[in-house]
Each structure stands twice: as C-alpha cells, then as structure tokens.
C-alpha positions as CSV (number, residue, x, y, z in Angstrom):
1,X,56.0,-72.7,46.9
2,X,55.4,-74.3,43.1
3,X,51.6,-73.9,44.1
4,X,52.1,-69.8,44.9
5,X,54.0,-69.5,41.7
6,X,51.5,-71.4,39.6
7,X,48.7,-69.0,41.1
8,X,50.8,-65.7,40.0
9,X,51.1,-66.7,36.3
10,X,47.3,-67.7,36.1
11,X,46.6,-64.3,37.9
12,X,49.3,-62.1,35.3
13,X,47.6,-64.2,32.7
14,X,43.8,-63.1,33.5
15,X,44.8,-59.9,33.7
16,X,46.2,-59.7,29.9
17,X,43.6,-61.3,28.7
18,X,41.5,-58.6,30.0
19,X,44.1,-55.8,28.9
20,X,43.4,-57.6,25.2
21,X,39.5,-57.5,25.4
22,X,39.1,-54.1,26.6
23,X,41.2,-52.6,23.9
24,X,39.9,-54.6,21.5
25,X,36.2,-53.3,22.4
26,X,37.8,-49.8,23.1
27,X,38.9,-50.2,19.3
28,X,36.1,-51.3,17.7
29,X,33.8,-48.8,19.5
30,X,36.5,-45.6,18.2
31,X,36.2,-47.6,14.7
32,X,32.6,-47.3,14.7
33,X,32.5,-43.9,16.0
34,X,34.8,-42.3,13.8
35,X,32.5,-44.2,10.9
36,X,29.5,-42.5,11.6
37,X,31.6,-38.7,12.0
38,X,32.1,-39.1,8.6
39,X,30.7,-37.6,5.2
40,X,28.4,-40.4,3.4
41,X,28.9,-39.8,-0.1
42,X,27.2,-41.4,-3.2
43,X,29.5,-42.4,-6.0
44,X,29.1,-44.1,-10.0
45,X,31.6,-45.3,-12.2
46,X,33.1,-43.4,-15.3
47,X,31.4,-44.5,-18.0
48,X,31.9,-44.0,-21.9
49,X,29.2,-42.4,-24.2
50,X,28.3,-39.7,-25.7
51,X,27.3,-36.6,-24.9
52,X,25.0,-33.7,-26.8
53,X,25.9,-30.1,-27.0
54,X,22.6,-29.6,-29.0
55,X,20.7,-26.8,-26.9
56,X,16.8,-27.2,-26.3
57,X,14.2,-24.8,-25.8
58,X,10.6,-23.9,-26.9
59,X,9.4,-20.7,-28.3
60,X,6.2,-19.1,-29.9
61,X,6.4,-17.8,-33.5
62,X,5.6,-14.0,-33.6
63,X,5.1,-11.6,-36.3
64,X,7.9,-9.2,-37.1
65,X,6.5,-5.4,-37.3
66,X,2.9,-6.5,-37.4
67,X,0.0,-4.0,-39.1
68,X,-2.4,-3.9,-36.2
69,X,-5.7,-3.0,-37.7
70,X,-7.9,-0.7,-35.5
71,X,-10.6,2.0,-35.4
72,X,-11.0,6.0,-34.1
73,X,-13.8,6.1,-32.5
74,X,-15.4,3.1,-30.4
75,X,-18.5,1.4,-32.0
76,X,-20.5,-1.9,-32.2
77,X,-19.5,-4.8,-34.7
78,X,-21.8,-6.2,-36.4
79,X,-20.9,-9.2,-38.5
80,X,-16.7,-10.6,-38.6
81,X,-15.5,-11.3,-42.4
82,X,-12.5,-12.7,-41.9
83,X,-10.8,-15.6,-39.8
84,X,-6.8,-16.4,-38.5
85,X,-5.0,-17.6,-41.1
86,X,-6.9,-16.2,-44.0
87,X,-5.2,-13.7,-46.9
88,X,-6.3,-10.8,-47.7
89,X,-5.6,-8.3,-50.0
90,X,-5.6,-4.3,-49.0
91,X,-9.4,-3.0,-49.4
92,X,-10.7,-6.2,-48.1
93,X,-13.6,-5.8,-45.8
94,X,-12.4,-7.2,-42.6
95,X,-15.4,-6.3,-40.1
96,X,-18.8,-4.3,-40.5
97,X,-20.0,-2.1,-38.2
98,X,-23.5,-1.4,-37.0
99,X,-24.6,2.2,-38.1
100,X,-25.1,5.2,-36.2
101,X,-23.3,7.6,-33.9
102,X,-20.2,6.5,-32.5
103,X,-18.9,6.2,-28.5
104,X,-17.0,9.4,-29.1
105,X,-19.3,11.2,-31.1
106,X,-22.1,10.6,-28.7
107,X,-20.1,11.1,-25.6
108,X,-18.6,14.6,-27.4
109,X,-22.2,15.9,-28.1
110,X,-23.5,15.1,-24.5
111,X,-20.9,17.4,-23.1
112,X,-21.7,20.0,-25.0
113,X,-25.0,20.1,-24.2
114,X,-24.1,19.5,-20.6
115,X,-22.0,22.8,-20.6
116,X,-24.5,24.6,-21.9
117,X,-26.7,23.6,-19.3
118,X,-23.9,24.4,-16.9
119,X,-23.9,28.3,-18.3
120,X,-27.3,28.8,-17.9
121,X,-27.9,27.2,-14.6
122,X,-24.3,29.5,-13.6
123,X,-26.5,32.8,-14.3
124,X,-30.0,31.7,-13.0
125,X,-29.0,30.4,-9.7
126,X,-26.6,33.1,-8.9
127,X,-28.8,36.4,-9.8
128,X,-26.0,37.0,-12.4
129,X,-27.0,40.5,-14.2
130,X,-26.8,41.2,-18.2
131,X,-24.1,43.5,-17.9
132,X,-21.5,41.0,-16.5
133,X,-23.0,37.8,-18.6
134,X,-22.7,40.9,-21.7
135,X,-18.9,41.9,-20.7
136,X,-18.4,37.9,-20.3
137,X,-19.5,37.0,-23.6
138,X,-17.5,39.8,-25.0
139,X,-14.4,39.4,-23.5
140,X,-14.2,42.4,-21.5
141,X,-10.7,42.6,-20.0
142,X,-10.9,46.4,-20.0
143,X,-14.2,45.8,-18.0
144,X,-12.7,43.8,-15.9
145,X,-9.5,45.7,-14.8
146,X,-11.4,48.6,-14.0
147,X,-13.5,46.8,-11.7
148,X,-10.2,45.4,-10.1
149,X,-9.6,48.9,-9.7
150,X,-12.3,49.3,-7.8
151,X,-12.1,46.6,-6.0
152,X,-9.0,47.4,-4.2
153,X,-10.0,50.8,-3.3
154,X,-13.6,48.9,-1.7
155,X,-11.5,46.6,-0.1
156,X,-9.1,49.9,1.5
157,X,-12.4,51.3,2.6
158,X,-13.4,47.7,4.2
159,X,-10.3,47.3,6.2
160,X,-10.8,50.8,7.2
161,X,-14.9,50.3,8.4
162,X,-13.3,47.0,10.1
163,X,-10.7,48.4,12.5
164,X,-13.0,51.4,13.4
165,X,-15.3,48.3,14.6
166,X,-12.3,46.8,16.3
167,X,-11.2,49.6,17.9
168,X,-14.6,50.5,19.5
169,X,-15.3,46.4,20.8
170,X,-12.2,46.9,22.3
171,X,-13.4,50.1,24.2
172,X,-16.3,48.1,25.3
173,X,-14.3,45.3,26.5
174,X,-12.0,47.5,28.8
175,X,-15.3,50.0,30.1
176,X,-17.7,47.0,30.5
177,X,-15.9,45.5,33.4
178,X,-16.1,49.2,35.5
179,X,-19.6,49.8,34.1
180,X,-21.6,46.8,35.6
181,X,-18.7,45.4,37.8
182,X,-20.9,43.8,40.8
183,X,-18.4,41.6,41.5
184,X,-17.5,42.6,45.1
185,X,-21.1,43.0,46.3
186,X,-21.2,39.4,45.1
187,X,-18.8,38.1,47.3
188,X,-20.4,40.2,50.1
189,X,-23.1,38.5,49.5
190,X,-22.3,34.9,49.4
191,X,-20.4,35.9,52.6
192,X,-23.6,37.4,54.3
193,X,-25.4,34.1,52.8
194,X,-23.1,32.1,55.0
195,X,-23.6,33.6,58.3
196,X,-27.3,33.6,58.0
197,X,-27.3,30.1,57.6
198,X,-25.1,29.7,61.0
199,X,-27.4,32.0,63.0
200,X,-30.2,29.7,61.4
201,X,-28.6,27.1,62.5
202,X,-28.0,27.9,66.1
203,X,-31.4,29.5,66.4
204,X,-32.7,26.0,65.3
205,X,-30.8,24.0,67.5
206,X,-31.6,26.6,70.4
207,X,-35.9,26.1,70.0
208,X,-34.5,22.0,69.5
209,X,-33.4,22.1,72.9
210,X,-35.9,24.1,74.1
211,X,-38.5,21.4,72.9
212,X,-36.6,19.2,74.9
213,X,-36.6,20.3,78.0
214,X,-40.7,21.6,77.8
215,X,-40.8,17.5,76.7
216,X,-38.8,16.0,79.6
217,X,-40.6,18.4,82.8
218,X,-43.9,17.3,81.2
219,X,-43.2,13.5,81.3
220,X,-41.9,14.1,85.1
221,X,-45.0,16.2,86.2
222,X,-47.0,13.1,85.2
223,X,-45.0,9.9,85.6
224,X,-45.6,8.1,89.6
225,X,-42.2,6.7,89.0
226,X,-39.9,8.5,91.7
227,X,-37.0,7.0,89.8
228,X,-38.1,7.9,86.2
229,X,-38.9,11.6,87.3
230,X,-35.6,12.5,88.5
231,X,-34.0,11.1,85.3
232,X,-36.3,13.2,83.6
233,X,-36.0,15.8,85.6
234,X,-31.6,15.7,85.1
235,X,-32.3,15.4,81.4
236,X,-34.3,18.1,81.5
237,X,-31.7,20.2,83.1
238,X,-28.9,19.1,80.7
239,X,-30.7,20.3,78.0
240,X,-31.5,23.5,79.2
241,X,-28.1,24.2,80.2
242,X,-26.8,23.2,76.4
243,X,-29.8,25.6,75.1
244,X,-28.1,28.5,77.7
245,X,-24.7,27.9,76.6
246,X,-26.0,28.8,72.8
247,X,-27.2,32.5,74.1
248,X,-30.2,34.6,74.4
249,X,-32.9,33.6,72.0
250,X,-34.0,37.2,71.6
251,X,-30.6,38.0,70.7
252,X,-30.1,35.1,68.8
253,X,-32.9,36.0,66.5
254,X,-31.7,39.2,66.1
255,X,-29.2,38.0,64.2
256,X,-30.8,36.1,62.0
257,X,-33.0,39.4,61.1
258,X,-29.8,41.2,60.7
259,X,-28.4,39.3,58.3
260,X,-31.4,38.9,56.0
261,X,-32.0,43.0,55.8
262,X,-27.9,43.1,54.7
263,X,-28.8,40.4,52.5
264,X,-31.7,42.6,51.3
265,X,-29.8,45.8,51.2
266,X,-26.8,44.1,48.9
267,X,-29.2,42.6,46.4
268,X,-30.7,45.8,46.3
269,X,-27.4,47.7,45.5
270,X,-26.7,44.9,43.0
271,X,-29.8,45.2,40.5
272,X,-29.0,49.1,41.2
273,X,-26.0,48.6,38.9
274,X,-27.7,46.0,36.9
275,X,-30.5,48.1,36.3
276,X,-28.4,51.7,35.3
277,X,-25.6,51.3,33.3
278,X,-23.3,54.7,33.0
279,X,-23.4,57.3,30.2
280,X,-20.3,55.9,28.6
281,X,-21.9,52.5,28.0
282,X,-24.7,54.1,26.1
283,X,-22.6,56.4,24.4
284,X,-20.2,53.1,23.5
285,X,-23.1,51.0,22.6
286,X,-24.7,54.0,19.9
287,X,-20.7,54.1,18.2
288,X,-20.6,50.6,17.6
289,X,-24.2,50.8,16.1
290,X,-23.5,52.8,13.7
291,X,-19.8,51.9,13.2
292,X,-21.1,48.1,12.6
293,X,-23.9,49.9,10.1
294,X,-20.7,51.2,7.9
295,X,-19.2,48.3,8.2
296,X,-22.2,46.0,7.0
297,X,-22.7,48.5,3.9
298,X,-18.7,48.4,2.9
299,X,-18.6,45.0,2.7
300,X,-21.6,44.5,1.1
301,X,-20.4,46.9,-1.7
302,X,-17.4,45.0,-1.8
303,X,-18.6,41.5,-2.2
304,X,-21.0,42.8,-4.8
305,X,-18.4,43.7,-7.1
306,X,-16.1,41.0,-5.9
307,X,-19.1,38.2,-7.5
308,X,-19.2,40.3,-10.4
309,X,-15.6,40.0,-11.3
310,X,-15.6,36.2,-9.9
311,X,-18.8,35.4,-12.2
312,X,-17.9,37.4,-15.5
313,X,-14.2,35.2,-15.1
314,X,-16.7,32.0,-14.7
315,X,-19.1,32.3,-17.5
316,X,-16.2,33.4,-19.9
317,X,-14.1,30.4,-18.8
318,X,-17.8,28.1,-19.3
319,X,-17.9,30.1,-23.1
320,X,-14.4,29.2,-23.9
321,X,-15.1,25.1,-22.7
322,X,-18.5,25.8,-24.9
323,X,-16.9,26.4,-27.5
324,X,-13.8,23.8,-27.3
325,X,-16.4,21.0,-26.6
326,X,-18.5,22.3,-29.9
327,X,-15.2,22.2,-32.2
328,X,-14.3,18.6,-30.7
329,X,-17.5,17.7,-31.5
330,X,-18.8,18.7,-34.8
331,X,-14.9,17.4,-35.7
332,X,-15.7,14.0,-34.9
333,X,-19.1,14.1,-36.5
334,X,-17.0,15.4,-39.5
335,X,-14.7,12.6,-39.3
336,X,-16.5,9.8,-38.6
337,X,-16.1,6.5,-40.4
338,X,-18.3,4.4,-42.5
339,X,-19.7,0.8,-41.3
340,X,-17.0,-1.1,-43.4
341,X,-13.4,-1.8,-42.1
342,X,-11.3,-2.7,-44.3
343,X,-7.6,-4.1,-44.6
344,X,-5.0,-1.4,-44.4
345,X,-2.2,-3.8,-46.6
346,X,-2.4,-7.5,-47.7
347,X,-0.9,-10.2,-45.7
348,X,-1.9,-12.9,-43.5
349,X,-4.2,-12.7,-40.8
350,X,-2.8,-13.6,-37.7
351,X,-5.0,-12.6,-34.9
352,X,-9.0,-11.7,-34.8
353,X,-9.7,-10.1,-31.3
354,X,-13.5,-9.5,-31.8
355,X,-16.6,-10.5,-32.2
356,X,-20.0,-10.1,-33.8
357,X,-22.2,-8.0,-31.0
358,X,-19.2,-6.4,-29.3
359,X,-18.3,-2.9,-29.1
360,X,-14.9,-2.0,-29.6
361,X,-13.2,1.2,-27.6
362,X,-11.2,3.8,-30.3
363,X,-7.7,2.3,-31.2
364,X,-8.0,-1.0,-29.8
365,X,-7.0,-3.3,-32.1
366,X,-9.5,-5.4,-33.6
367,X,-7.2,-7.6,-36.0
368,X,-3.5,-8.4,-36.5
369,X,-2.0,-9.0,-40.2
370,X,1.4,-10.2,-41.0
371,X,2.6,-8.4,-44.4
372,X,3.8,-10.5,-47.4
373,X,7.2,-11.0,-47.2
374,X,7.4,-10.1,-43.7
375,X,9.4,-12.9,-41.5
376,X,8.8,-14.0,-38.7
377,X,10.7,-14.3,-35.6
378,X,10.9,-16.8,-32.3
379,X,12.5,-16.1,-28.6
380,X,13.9,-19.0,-26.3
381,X,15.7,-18.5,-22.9
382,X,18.4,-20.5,-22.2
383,X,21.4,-20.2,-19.4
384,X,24.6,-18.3,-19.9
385,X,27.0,-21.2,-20.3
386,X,24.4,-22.7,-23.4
387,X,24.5,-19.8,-24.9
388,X,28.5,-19.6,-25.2
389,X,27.9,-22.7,-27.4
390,X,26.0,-21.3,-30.3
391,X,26.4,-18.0,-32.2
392,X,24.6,-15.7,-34.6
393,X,24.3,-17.9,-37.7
394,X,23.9,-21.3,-36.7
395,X,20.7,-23.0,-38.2
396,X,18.2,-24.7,-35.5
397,X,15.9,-27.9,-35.8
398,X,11.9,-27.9,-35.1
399,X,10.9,-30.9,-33.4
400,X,8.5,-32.9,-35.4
401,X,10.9,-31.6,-38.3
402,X,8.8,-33.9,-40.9
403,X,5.7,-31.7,-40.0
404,X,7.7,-28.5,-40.5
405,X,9.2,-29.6,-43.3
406,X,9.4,-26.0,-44.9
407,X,10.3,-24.2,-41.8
408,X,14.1,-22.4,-41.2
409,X,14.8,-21.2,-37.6
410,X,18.5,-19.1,-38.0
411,X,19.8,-17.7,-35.0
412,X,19.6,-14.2,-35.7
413,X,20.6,-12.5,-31.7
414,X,21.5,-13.6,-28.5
415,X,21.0,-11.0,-25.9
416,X,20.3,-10.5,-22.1
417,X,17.1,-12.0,-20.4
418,X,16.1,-8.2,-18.9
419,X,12.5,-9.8,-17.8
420,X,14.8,-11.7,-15.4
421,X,18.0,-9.7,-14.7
422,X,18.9,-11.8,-11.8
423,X,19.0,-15.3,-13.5
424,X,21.9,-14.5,-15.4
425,X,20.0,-16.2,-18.7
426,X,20.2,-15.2,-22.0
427,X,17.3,-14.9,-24.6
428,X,17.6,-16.5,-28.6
429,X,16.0,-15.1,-31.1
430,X,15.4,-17.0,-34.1
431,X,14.1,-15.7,-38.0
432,X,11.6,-18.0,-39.1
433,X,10.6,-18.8,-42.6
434,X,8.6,-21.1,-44.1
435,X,5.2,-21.1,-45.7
436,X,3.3,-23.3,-43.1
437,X,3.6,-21.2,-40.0
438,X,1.0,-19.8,-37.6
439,X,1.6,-17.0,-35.2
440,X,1.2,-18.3,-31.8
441,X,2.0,-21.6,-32.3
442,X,4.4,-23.3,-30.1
443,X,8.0,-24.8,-31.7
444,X,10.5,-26.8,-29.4
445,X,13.5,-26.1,-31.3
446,X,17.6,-27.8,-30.9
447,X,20.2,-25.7,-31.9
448,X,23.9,-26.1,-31.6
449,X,26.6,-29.3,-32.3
450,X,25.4,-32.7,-32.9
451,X,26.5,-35.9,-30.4
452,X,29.6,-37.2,-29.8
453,X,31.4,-39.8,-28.3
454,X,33.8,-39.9,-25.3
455,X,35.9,-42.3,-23.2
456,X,35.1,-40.9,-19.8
457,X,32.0,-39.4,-19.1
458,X,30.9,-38.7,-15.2
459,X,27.7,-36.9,-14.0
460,X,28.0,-32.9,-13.9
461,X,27.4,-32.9,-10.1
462,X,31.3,-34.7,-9.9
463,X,32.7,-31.9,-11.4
464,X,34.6,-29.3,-9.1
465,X,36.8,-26.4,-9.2
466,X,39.1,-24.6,-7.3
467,X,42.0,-22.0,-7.9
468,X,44.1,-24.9,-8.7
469,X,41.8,-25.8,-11.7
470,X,39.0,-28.2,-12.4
471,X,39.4,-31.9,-10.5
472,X,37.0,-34.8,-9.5
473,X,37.6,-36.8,-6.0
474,X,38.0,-40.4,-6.6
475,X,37.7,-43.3,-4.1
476,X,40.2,-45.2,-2.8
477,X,40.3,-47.9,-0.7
478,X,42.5,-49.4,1.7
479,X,42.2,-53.2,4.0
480,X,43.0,-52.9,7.4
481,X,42.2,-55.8,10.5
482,X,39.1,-53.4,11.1
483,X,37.3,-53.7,7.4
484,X,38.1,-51.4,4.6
485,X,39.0,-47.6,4.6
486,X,37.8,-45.2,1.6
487,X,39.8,-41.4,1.3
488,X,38.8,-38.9,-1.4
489,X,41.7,-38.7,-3.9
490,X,42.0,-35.8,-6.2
491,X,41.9,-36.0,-9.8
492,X,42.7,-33.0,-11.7
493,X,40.8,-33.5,-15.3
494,X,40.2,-31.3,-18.4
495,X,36.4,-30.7,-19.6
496,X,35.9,-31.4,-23.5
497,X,32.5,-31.3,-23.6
498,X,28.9,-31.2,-21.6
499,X,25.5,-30.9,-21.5
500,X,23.0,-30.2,-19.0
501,X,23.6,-33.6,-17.0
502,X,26.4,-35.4,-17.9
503,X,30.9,-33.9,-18.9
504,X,33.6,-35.5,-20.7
505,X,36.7,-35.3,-19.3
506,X,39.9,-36.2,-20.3
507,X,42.6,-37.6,-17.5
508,X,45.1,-40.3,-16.6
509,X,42.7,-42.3,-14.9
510,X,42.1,-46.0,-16.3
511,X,37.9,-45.3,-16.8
512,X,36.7,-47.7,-14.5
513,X,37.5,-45.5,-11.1
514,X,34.1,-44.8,-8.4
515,X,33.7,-40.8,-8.4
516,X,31.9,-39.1,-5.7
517,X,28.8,-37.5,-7.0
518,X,27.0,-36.4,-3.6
519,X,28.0,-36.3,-0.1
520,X,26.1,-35.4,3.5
521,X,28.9,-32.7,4.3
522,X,31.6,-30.7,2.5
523,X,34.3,-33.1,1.5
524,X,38.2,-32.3,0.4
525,X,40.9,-34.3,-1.2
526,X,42.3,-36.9,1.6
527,X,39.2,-37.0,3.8
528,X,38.0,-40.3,4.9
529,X,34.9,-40.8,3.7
530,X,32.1,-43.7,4.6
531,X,29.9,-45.5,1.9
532,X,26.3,-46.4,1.7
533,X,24.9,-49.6,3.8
C-alpha cells in the first residue's frame, strides 16, 4: 500500500517537472520569436557641441552686362592682339583680319550671278519669245490681264472641243458592241468545236476496235493451238461487237464531216462581220477624227498662251530676286569692314574665343570685355530650408580668404532654382568686388551665422514630426527573468538650431539618453524594439 502511494507521487512529480520544461522551452522559443519580429534600430547618445548655421556652396564669378565684341560679316583672323585678363582701352586693336572679300560678301555676289544665270537659262530652254521676256521686264500687268482675258474664253472653247469628243466616244462605245458583235457565233462555235471532237473520238475508238478484231482473226488463222485460236477467236468477237455498239462507220464519219463544214461556215460568217463594219461605224469613226482635230488645235492655243502668262509671271519674279540679290550685295560690299578690330569700350578682357587662322561666322563673338566699374556677380544653389537662414544683405566668406584678400561677396537675391523646378532649391546671387578677380574662376563661398555651442545635440536623421509637433524616440530599458526589454519613448523637443547633419534641441531630458537614429521598419512611440548583436 505505502509502495503504490510512493509510486503515485514519483509519477505526479515527473509529470510537473515536464509541465516546467516544456513551458519553459515554449517561453524561450516565443521570447526569441517575438525578438526577431521586431524593428532593429541604430541608436547614439546626445552629445554637446556646436553646431554651424554657416551655408556652403561654390559658384563661378561672371561678368555683369558684359560688351561682347563681334563682327558683321564672317572672315578669317589673322594674328590675336590681346589675351584674358589684359586692359584695354576703347580703340585698341583687339584682332586683325586677313584682307579680302568677306563670307557674306562672297556668298551675296555668287547669288547674284547665279540668278542671272537662272533668267537666261529660264528663256533659252523654254523657247521663251521677246515679247513676253519684253512685257516681263517691263512689268506689264495690263499685258497680262488681257491675256487672262483670253485665256478664259480659250479655256470655254477647250471645255467645249472636249465634251464634243466625249459625247462622240460615248457614241462609239454604245454602237461598237452592235457593229462587230460576234459574240453568239462564238459560242456556236466553241459549241460546234466540242462535238467534233466527240465524233472524233468515237470514230477513233471505232477504227481502234476495228484493228482489233482484223489483229485477233489473223493470229487465229495462223496459230496450231486449238486452245489459243478459240480465245482469239472470242476476243475477236468481243471487240467487234463493242465496235457495233458505237454505230455505222459510214455514218459515223459523216458526222465528223458535218461538223467541220458548220465549223467552216461559222468562221466564215464571223470574219464576215470582222471584215465589214456598218456605215455608222465609219461615219462615227470620221466625227471623232475631226472632233479630236479641234480638240488638239484648242488646246494647243490654250496652253500656248497659258506658258506665256506662266513665263512672263516667272522671269518678272527672277528680275525682282535680281535685283534684291544686287542691292544686298553691293550693300555689303559698301559696308564692309577694315582688317582691324578694335575695342568697342575699355575694360578687362575676360574671354578670347579665337584664334589666329580661324574664320569667324558674322556676330559670333570673338571676345568678351568687362567694363570699368562694372561688378561682378556669382550664383550658388542651395536647398529651401538654407536659404530661410540668410537674407539680402548678409556678407559671405571666400575660402582661401587670405588669397582673396580684396574680394566682397554680398548677397544681393535669393530666388527660385527654375533650371530645376522640381528640387524645390533656391539659387544665391552674390555681387562681387574686388580688384583680383577673373571671370570663370571658381569661389567656394560660407555665408550665414557663425558656430555655436549647445547642450544636446543628436544627428538630423533623429528628428521627427508629427501633427503633435517635433519629438525624438528614446530608449528605454527594462530587466525581466528573460534578458532586457528596450520600448521607443517619445520625447517631444524644440529645434534651436541645425545644419546639414547634426540639431540642437532643447528638452527635459538629462543629455546622456540613447536616441534612435535608424531602424529596419517604421517604428512609433511604445513599440518594442530590438538592438544590434
């Protein structure tokens, strides 16, 4: 009895212990599972420091309103007289040109001569005669309204000529079909065709059989085979009662005889028609001839004075471009310039875009000069919230300022980025003065309040903001028997200042709190998060 109750303690006993284990496994698996469904997030400390509002950016220096210095007509440079960055004063020679004709000059005078070409070849290939290429180089209008006159009442008498032709074609095309209609002896006599060839045919298989038979009875009259002639003999008389079943062969030829004279007699009738054609054909057949003769002779008069009105309007609209192309030209001979290009106004010289032994096009600038007392300017692009922190006034710093040591760079406009719309950037303009500065030279330039220092300062990526305001998520932490448990705690916090990496903040945290930065999923205030291994 004690032994049976020992055994049923031992046995409730096992089976706790096993209750224990698997919820202890059953635990530490859920622990571990919930671990790994949760956000990873990176984390720092707040930190003191300080933090610069200063704005950086680089620009190139350009001239404000600068005197582009360029040419009217396109010609070859010779020799360059000048360099970037010399002075000059206006009525320096800049460049000298080689002499002769220019581009335009020479291009003006070979279309001129080409049009003149174009005139005479106009009147020598097309037969034109003097009286048009006189009313043409007169200017005849009244000329040519009275052959426009004309020219409607030709073209009356054309449309006139044209349906008379009509009208008798269509005659020709109703008659024709009664005239030399052979159309039902032609059926006749593909059907006539036809039954020749059947009584052909029979007639043929009729002397076939024939052969035959004259074939097998001369076999049997010579053959000693009793056996052999009597087959020969029954072939024989098969075949010559097929050949009797076909008919008579006098009768049978006959027909093919009569068929070939009704053959003979329709071709006959048809080359009859062929051959004769009625009284109204002929008659048809003379009206059109002469209708298409009046027809031919209208048109012809009308396309004759239809060229002449066509070519006197041609050669007077080739005179007029004559002309136009003679003005243009002797007016650029008239104005064309010396070899010596000189400077318009005195300033700097900022650009030089040629060379000796090249040809320059009309108007494209060959050199760039900055006038004296001229300032000039320098663009940067910078986002929208850097450029709430300046304004129109504020001075900027060049980099390397102990190289620039004479140059100012005052912000003189802030305005939209409209190359890039999208971006939401703005674009500074600085003026720049000095007396050491080259156009198209390069100047990384700070602008904006100095450094300062701060308390708490946390990475800009730790910053976030709802409806509710602007807030960071701190860790905390909490022990429990399965290891530690981190939560995202909001902090709601007040920016004072930032720049493009790092915000001050201002809060009633202690400054030594772990703020997340990063995490692998979307996290919110009271989520459990997991750290780093």
């Amino acid at each position: 009895m004690k032994k049976l109750e020992g055994n049923r303690k031992d046995w409730i006993k096992n089976i706790l212990i096993v209750f224990l284990v698997v919820l202890l496994v059953l635990t530490f698996f859920s622990n571990t599972i919930m671990n790994h469904s949760l956000a990873e997030v990176s984390s720092t400390y707040i930190s003191s420091g300080s933090i610069s509002t200063a704005i950086r950016g680089t620009g190139t220096i350009q001239s404000v309103d600068p005197y582009n210095v360029t040419i009217s007509e396109g010609r070859k440079v010779e020799s360059v007289q000048v360099r970037r960055g010399d002075t000059v004063a206006k009525g320096d020679v800049l460049f000298v040109l080689e002499a002769g004709d220019s581009t335009e000059v020479t291009d003006a005078k070979k279309a001129y001569q080409a049009l003149l070409e174009q005139y005479d070849t106009t009147i020598i290939d097309n037969q034109i005669g003097s009286d048009v290429v006189t009313a043409a180089q007169n200017k005849d209008e009244a000329a040519l309204a009275d052959k426009t006159a004309q020219l409607e009442q030709r073209a009356a008498v054309l449309k006139q000529k044209k349906e008379a032709l009509d009208d008798i074609d269509a005659q020709i095309s109703v008659t024709g079909a009664t005239v030399v209609d052979t159309k039902a002896e032609e059926a006749q006599l593909e059907a006539a065709n036809v039954a020749l060839q059947a009584a052909k045919d029979v007639l043929d298989k009729y002397n076939e059989l024939q052969t035959k038979v004259d074939s097998y009875l001369s076999e049997a009259q010579t053959t000693e085979d009793e056996a052999k002639k009597w087959d020969l003999i029954n072939k024989a008389v098969a075949a010559g009662d097929e050949r009797d079943a076909l008919g008579d062969k006098a009768v049978l030829e006959a027909n093919v005889k009569s068929y070939e004279k009704q053959i003979e007699s329709i071709n006959k009738t048809i080359e009859e028609k062929k051959a004769q054609p009625t009284q109204i054909s002929a008659e048809l057949a003379y009206k059109r001839a002469v209708a298409n003769n009046e027809y031919t002779q209208a048109k012809n008069s009308y396309d004759e004075l239809s060229n002449e009105i066509k070519y006197q309007r041609q050669l007077q609209d080739l005179l007029d471009q004559i002309a136009e192309a003679k003005s243009k030209y002797e007016t650029l001979e008239t104005k064309a310039i010396g070899t010596e290009v000189t400077a318009p106004v005195s300033g700097i010289v900022t650009a030089v875009n040629v060379v000796a032994g090249e040809k320059v096009a009309a108007e494209a600038t060959m050199a760039t000069i900055q006038l004296s007392g001229k300032d000039y300017t320098l663009e940067m692009s910078v986002t929208k919230e850097q450029a709430a922190r300046i304004k129109v006034g504020d001075i900027g710093q060049a980099s390397n300022s102990w190289y620039y040591s004479d140059m100012t760079l005052t912000v003189s406009a802030i305005k939209n980025d409209t190359t890039n719309p999208s971006s939401g950037n703005r674009i500074v303009v600085f003026t720049v003065t000095g007396s050491d500065i080259n156009v198209g030279q390069s100047v990384t330039v700070s602008v904006g309040d100095k450094s300062a220092n701060y308390d708490m300062i946390v990475p800009n990526t730790a910053i976030r903001e709802d409806k509710n305001g602007t807030y960071i998520l701190v860790i905390t932490s909490k022990s429990t028997p399965l290891g530690n448990r981190y939560t995202a705690t909001r902090v709601d916090v007040t920016k004072l200042a930032s720049d493009d990496t790092n915000t001050a903040i201002s809060c009633g945290l202690q400054g030594y709190e772990s703020v997340i930065t990063t995490a692998t999923k979307p996290v919110s205030a009271g989520d459990l998060v997991r750290l780093p291994k």
